[in-house]
C-alpha positions in Angstrom: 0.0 0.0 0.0 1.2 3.6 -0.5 0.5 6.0 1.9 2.2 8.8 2.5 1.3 12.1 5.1 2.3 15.4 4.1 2.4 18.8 6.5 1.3 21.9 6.0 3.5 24.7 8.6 1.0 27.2 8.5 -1.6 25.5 9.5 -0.5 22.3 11.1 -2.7 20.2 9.3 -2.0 16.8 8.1 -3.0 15.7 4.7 -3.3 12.3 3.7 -2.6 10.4 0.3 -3.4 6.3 0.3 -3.6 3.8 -2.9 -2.9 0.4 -3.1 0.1 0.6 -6.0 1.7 2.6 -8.3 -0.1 3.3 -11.5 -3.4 3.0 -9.3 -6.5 5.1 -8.0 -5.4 7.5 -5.1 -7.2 9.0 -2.7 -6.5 12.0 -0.5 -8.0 13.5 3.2 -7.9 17.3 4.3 -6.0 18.5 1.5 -4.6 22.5 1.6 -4.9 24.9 -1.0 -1.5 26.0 -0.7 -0.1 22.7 -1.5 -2.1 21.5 -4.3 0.9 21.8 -7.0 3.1 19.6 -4.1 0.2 17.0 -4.0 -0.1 16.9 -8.1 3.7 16.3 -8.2 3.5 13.6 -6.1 0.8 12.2 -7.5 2.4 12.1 -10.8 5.6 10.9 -9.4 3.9 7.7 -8.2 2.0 7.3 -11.6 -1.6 7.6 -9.6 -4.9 8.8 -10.4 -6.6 10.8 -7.8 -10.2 9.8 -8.1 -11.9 10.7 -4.3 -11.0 13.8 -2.5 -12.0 13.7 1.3 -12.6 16.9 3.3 -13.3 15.7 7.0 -15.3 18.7 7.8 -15.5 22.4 7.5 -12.4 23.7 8.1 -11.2 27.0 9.8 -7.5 27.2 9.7 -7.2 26.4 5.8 -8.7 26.8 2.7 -9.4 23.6 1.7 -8.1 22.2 -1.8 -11.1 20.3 -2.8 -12.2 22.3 -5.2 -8.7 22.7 -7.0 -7.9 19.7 -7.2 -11.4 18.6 -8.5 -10.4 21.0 -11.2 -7.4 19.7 -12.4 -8.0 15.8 -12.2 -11.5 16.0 -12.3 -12.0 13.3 -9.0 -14.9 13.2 -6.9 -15.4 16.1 -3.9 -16.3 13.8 -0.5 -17.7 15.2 2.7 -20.5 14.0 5.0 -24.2 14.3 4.7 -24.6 17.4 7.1 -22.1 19.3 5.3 -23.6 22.8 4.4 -21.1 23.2 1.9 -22.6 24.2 -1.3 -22.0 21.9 -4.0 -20.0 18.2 -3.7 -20.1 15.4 -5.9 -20.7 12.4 -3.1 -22.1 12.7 0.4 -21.5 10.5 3.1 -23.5 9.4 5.9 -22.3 7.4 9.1 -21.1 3.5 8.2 -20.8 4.7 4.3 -18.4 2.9 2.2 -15.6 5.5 0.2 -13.6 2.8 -2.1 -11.3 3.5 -4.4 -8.9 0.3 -6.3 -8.2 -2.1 -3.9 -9.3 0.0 0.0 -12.8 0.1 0.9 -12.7 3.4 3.8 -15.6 3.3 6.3 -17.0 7.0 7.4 -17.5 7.7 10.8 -20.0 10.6 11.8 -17.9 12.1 14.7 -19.5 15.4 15.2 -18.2 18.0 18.3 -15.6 19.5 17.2 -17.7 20.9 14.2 -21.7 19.5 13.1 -20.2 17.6 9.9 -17.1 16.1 11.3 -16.5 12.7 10.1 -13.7 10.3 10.5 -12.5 7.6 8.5 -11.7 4.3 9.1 -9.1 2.6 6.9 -8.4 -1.0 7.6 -5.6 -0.8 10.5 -5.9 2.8 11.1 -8.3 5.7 11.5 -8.3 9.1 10.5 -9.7 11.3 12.6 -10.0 14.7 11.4 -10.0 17.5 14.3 -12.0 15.0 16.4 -9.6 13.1 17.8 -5.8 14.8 18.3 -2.5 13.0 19.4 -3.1 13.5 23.5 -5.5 16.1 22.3 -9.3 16.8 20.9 -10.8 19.5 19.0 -12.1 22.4 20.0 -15.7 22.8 20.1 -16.6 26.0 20.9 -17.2 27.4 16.9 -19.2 26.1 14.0 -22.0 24.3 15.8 -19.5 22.5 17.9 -21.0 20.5 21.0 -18.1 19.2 23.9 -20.9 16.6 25.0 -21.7 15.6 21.4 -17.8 15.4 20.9 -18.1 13.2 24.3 -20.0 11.0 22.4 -18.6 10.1 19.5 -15.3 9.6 21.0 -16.4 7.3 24.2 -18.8 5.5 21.9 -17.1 5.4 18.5 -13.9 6.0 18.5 -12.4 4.4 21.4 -14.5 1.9 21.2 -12.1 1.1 17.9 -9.3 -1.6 18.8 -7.0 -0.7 20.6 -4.0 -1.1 18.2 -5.6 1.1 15.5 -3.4 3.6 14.3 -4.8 7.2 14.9 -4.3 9.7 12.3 -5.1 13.0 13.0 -6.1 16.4 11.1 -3.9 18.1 12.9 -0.6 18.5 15.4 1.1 21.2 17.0 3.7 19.4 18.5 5.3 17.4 15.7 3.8 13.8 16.5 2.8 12.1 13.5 0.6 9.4 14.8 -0.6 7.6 18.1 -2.8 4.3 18.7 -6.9 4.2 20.3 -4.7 2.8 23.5 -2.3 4.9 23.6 -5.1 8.1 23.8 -6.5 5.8 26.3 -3.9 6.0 28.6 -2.2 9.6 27.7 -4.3 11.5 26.5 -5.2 14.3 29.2 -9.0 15.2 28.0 -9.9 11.7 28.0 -8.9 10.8 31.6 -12.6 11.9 32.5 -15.5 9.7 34.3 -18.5 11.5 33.1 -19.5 13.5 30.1 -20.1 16.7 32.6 -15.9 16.6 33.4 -15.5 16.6 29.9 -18.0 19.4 28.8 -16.1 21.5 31.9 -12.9 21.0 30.4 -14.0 22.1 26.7 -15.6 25.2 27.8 -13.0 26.6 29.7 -10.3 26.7 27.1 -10.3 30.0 26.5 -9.0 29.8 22.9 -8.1 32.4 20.2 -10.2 31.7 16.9 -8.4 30.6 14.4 -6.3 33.5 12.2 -8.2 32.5 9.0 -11.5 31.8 10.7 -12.9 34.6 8.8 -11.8 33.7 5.5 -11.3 30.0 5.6 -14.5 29.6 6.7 -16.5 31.3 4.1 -14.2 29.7 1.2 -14.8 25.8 2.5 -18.6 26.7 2.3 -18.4 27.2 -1.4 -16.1 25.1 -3.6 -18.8 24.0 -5.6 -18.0 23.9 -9.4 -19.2 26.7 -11.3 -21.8 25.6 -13.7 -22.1 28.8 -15.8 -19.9 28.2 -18.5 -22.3 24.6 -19.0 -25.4 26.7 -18.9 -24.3 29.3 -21.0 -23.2 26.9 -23.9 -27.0 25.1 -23.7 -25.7 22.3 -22.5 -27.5 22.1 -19.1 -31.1 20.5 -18.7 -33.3 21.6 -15.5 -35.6 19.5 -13.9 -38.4 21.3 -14.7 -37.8 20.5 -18.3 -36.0 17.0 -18.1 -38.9 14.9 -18.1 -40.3 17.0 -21.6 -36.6 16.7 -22.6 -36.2 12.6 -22.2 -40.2 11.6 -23.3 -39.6 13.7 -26.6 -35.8 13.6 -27.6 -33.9 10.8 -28.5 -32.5 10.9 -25.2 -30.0 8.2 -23.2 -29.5 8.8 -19.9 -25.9 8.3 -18.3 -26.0 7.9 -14.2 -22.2 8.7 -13.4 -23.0 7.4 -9.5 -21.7 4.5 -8.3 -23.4 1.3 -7.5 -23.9 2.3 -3.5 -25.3 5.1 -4.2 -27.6 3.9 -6.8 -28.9 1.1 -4.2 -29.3 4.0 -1.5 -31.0 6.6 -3.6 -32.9 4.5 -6.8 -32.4 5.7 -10.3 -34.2 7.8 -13.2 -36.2 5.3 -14.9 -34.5 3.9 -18.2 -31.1 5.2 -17.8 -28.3 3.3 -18.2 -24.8 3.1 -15.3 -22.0 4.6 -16.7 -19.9 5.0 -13.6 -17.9 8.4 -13.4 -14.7 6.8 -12.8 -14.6 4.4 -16.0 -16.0 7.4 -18.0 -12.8 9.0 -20.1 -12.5 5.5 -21.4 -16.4 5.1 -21.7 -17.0 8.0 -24.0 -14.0 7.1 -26.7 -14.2 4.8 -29.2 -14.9 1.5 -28.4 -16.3 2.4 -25.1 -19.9 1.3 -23.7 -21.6 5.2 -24.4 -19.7 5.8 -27.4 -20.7 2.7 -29.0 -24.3 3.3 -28.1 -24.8 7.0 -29.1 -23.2 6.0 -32.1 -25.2 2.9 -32.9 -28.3 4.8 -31.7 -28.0 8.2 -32.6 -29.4 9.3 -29.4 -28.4 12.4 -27.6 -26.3 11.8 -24.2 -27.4 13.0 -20.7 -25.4 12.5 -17.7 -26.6 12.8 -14.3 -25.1 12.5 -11.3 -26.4 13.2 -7.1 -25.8 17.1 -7.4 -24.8 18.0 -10.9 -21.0 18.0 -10.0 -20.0 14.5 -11.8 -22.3 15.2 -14.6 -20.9 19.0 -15.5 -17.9 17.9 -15.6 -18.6 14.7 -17.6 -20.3 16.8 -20.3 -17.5 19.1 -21.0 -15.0 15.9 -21.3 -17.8 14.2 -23.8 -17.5 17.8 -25.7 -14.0 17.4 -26.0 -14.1 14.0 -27.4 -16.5 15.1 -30.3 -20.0 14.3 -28.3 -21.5 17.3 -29.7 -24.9 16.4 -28.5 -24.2 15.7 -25.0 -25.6 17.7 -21.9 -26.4 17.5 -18.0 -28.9 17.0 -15.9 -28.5 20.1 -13.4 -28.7 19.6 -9.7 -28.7 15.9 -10.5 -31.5 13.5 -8.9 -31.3 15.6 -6.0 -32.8 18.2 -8.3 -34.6 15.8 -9.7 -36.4 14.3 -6.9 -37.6 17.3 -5.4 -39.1 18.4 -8.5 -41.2 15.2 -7.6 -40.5 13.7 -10.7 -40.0 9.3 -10.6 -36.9 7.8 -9.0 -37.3 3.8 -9.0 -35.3 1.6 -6.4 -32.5 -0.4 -8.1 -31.1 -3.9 -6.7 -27.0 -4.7 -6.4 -27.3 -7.0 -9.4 -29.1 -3.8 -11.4 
């Protein structure tokens, strides 16, 4: 496995890269702004494919990279399901699967510290965004932030973990790099309490400084959605209100871009095909699955997606490649379903 954890001084946050080889998918947690071009190096270096970008939760000290590197390698934005951030392309609830080639990464909703704080749980070890520090925990005094919900999801979730799981923080200010669940069992000063009520005492009188880029980090994590105004202003988005006219009169296949969890969890637009995101550049070329329909078919492509993130960006690659036709579903079947139109439930053989 490769797995490598890069630092960022100014903010003391730890970003994670993990795939199973070289020449593989990658995945990355809490990645920085700032060090975007270090993170593309490397990922070229080692010959991988970022294809999932995690953000843990709303940050405050950074601005995140999400959205950049969603720009430049086209992956898939990640947080959980209570994230108020505007637009990403998969949300997350507690017990979720994340995979990527060869790692299957569990979320786990750890709110406290923030209201959308998830960790994740990777085989052996467990990252634990600003949830869980090395003889530490995260504030929770900004951002919905709740010491006895914090309380909470680290009596009952995370240290109830085994005991040699590697723990991974978001974040260190001392220059520790990792610990173990024991290990904060036995060391780690806010957890030597009896009783949620010693706990809650102890987080709210910490007396801390906000963060120096509270006030613009903040603000910036809340909207790294992907701009869908050059796809609208070419024609090539579809809304809701007019899909259903769209499909029932135009020669119309429809692409889902999700993946097979999602389709399970959240049913389908009736008649279209799966045509998952990650398989797409090779899908839409000669010889691929939607290539080789639309052209035996001459139908007109659609992609949808959960939020229209996947699908916007999968219309301007099927542009590229000579799809002249192609378009988007906007806001995706979230849009979709709350315009009331049909979703149908989908088996895992489907």
């Amino acid at each position: 496995m490769i797995f490598r954890q890069l630092f960022d001084g100014t903010s003391c946050t730890y970003t994670y890269i993990v795939a199973t080889q070289m020449g593989g998918e990658a995945l990355i947690i809490d990645p920085v702004l700032d060090k975007v071009d270090r993170y593309i190096q490397l990922l070229n270096e080692l010959d991988l494919r970022l294809v999932k970008a995690i953000d843990t939760h709303i940050h405050a000290d950074h601005v995140s990279g999400l959205g950049a590197l969603r720009d430049r390698t086209q992956c898939v934005t990640v947080m959980g399901q209570e994230s108020e951030v505007d637009v990403v392309s998969l949300r997350v609830n507690d017990g979720d699967i994340v995979d990527i080639q060869g790692l299957n990464i569990t979320a786990l909703y750890t709110p406290g510290h923030t209201a959308d704080s998830y960790s994740y749980l990777m085989q052996d070890r467990v990252f634990t965004g600003d949830t869980l520090f090395i003889r530490g925990t995260g504030r929770t005094d900004f951002q919905n932030g709740d010491a006895a919900v914090q309380y909470d999801s680290l009596f009952n979730k995370l240290l109830k973990l085994p005991d040699d799981t590697l723990v991974y923080p978001g974040h260190d200010y001392k220059g520790d790099t990792v610990s173990t669940i024991r290990e904060e069992k036995l060391f780690n000063p806010r957890l030597q309490v009896s009783n949620v009520d010693e706990y809650v005492d102890i987080m709210n009188n910490l007396n801390l400084q906000n963060p120096k880029m509270m006030d613009v980090a903040v603000p910036a994590n809340m909207h790294i959605g992907l701009s869908q105004a050059e796809v609208d202003s070419r024609g090539w988005s579809v809304y809701p209100q007019h899909a259903q006219r769209v499909i029932n009169e135009e020669n119309v296949l429809l692409a889902d871009l999700r993946d097979s969890r999602e389709r399970e969890r959240y049913g389908v637009i009736p008649s279209s095909v799966h045509a998952p995101y990650g398989d797409l550049s090779s899908s839409i070329r000669p010889g691929g699955m939607l290539h080789e329909l639309i052209t035996a078919t001459g139908k007109r492509l659609m992609f949808y997606c959960a939020y229209g993130e996947r699908s916007a960006m999968a219309v301007k690659m099927a542009q590229d490649v000579g799809l002249n036709g192609a378009c988007h579903l906007k806001g995706g079947l979230d849009a979709w379903a709350k315009y009331g139109l049909p979703v149908v439930k989908v088996s895992s053989e489907d």
